[in-house]
ZAKEDO-357344 format. One line per 10 residues: number of its first residue (from 1); their letters; for each residue x, y, z of N, C-alpha, C, O, CB. Coordinates in steps of 0.001 Angstrom, whole numbers. Glycine has a CB too. Example, Ala and Ser with C-alpha at 12.3 -4.5 7.8 and 13.67 -1.06 7.14 Angstrom:
2
1> as> 13190:-5690:7800:12300:-4500:7800:13200:-3300:7800:14236:-3319:8465:11308:-4473:9046  12850:-2250:7080:13670:-1060:7140:12900:30:7870:13409:1138:8039:14084:-598:5725
This chain:
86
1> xxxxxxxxxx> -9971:-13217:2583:-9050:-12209:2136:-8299:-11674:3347:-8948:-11150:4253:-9784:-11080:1383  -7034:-11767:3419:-6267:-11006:4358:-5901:-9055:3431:-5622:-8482:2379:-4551:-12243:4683  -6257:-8859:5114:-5985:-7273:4381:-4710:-6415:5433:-4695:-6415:6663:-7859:-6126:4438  -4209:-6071:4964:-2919:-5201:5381:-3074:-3496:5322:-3266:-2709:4395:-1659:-5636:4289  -2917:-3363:6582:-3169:-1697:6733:-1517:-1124:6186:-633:-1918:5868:-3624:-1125:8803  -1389:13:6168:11:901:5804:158:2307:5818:-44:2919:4769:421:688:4518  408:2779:6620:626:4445:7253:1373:4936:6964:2031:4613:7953:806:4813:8431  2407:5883:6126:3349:6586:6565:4786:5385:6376:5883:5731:6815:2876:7163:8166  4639:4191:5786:5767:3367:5178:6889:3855:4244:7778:3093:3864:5181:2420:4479  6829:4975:3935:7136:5370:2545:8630:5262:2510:9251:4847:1532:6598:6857:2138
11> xxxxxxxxxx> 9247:5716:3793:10979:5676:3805:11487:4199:4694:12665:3897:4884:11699:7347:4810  10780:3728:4972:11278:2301:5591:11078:1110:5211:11763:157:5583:10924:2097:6661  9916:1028:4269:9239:-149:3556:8771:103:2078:7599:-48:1733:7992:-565:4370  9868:534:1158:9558:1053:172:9262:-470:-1379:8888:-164:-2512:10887:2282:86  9562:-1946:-933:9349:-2300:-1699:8852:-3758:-686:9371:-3712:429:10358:-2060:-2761  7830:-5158:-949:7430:-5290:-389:6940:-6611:-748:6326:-6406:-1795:7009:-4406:-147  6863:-7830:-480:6510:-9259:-634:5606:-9524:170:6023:-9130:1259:7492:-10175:-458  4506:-10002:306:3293:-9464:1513:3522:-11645:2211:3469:-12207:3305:728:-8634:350  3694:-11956:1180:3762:-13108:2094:4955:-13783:2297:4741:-14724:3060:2933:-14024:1730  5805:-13740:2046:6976:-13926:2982:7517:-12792:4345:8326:-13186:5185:8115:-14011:1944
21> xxxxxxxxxx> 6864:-11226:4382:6991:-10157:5009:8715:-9970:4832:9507:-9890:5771:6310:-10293:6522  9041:-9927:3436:10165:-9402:3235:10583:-7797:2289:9596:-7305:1742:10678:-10542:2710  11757:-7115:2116:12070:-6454:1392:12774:-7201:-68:13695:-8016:-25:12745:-5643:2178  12216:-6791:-1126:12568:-7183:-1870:12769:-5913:-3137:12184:-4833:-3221:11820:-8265:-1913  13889:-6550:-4106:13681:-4962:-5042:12457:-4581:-5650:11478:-5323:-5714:14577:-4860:-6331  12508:-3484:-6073:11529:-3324:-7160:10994:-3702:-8512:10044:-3300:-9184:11628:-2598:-7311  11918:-4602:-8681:11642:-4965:-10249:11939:-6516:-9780:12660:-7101:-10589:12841:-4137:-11704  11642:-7101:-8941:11520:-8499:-8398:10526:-9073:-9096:9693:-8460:-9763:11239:-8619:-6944  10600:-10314:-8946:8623:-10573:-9646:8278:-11275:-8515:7312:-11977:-8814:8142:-11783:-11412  8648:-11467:-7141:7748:-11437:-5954:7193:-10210:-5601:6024:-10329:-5236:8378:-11885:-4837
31> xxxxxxxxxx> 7606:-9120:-5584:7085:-7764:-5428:5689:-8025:-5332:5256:-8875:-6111:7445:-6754:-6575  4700:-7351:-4361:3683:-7359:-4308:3030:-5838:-4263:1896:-5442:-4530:3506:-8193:-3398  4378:-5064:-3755:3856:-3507:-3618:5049:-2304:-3621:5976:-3093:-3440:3013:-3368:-2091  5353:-1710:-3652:6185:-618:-4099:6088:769:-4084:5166:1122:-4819:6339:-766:-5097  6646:1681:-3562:6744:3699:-3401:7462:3541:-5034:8141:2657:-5555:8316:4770:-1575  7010:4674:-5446:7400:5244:-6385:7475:6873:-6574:6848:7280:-5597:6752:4686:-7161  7838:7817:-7189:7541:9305:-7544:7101:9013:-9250:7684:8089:-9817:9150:10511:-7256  6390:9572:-9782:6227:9927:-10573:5322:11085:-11466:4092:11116:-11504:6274:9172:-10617  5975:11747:-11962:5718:12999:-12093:5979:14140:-11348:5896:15326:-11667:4801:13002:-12209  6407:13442:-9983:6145:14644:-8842:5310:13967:-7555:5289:14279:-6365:5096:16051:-9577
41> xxxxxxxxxx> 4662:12956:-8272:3739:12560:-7205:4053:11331:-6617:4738:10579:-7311:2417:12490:-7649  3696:10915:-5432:4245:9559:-4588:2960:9017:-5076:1916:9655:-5217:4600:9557:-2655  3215:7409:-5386:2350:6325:-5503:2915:5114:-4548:4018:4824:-4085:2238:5921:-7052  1508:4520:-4488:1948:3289:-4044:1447:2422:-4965:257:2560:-5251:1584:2953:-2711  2124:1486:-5543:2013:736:-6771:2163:-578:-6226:3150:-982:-5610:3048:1093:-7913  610:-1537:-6623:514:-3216:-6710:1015:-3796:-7678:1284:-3276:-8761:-731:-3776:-6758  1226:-5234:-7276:1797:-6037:-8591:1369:-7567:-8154:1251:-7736:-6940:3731:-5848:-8865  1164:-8520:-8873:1002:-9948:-8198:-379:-10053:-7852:-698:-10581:-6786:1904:-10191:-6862  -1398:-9512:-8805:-2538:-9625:-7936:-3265:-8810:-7000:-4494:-8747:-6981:-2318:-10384:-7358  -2561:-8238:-6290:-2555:-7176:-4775:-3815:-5864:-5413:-4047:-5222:-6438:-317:-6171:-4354
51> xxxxxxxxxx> -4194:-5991:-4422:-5159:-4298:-4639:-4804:-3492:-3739:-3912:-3973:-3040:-6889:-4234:-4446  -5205:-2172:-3365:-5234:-1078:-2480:-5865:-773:-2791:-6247:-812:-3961:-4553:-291:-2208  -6645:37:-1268:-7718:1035:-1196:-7490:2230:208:-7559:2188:1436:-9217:67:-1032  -7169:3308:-918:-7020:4263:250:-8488:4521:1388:-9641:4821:1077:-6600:5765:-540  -7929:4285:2669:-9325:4730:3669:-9192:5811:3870:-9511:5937:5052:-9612:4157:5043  -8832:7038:3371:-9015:8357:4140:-7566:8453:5035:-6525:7810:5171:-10548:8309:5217  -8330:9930:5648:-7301:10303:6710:-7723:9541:7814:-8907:9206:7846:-7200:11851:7081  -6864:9161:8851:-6830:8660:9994:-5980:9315:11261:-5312:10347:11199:-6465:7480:9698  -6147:8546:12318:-5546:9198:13862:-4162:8020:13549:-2968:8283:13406:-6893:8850:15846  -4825:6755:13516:-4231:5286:13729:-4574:4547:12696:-5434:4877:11880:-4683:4536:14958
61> xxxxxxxxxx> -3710:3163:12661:-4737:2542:12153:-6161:1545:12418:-6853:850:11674:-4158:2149:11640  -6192:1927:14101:-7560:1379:14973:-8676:1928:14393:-9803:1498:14634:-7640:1801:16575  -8341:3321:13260:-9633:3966:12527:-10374:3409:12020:-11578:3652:12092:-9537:4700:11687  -9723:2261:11189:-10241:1150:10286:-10695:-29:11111:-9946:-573:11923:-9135:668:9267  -12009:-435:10876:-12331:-1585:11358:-13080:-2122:10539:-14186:-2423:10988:-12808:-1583:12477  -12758:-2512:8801:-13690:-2879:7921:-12570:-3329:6900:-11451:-2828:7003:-14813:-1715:7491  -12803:-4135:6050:-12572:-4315:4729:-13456:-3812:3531:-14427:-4503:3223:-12476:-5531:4651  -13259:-2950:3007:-14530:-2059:2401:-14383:-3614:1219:-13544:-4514:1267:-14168:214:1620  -15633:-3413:175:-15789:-4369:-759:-15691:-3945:-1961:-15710:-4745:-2897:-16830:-4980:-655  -15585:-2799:-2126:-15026:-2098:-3710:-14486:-1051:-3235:-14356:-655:-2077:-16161:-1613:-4987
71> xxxxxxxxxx> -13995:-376:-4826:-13009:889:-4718:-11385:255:-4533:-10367:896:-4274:-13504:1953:-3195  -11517:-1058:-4737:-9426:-1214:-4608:-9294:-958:-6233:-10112:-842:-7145:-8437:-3431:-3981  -7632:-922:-6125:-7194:-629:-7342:-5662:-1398:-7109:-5287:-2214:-6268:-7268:1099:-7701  -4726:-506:-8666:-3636:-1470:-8599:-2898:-85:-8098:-2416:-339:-6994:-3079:-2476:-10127  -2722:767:-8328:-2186:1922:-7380:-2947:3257:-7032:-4002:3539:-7600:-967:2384:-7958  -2371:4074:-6073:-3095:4751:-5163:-1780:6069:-5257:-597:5933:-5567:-3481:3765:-3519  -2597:7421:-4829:-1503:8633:-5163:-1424:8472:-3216:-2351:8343:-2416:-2267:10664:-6247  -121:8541:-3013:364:8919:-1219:-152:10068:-528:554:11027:-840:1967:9248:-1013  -1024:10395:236:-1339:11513:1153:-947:11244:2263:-879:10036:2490:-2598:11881:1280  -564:12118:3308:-71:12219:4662:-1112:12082:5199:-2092:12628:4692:632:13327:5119
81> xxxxxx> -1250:11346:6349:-1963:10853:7183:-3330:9650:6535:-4386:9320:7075:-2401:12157:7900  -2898:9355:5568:-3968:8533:4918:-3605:7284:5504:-2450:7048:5858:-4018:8515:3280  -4753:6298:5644:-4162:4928:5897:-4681:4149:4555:-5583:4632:3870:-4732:4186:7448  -4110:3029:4259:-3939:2308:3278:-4437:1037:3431:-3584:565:4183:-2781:2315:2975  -5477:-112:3176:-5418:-1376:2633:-5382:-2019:1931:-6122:-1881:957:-5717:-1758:2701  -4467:-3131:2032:-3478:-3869:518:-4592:-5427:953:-4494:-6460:291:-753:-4178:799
């Protein structure tokens, strides 16, 4: 399993193809990941398979040195300073 960390992406990498490392729209069907608001609240939303698992707050992302083995999902609510693996 390759795993992908993500910090603080929210205004520069808002939609996301994990294996070509391109921008793509949101309603693509390569899309692998995506920012959204809804309700009020920021998500980060999977598609294609993809999981996330929020790790907490962090300094970096050197915080993380694990692939946890449960707890992913297909989306996650955005907190500041949280780090992310896809």
């Amino acid at each position: 399993m390759q795993v992908f960390l993500i910090t603080e992406i929210t205004r520069i990498l808002p939609d996301f193809h994990l294996s070509t490392y391109t921008i793509v729209p949101y309603n693509d069907t390569n899309v692998d990941f995506y920012y959204e608001i809804y309700n009020g609240t920021s998500y980060y939303d999977l598609s294609n398979g993809s999981f996330i698992k929020d790790m907490g707050a962090t300094n970096d992302i050197y915080d993380i040195d694990y692939a946890p083995s449960t707890g992913w999902t297909t989306d996650a609510v955005c907190y500041r300073w949280h780090t992310y693996a896809i």
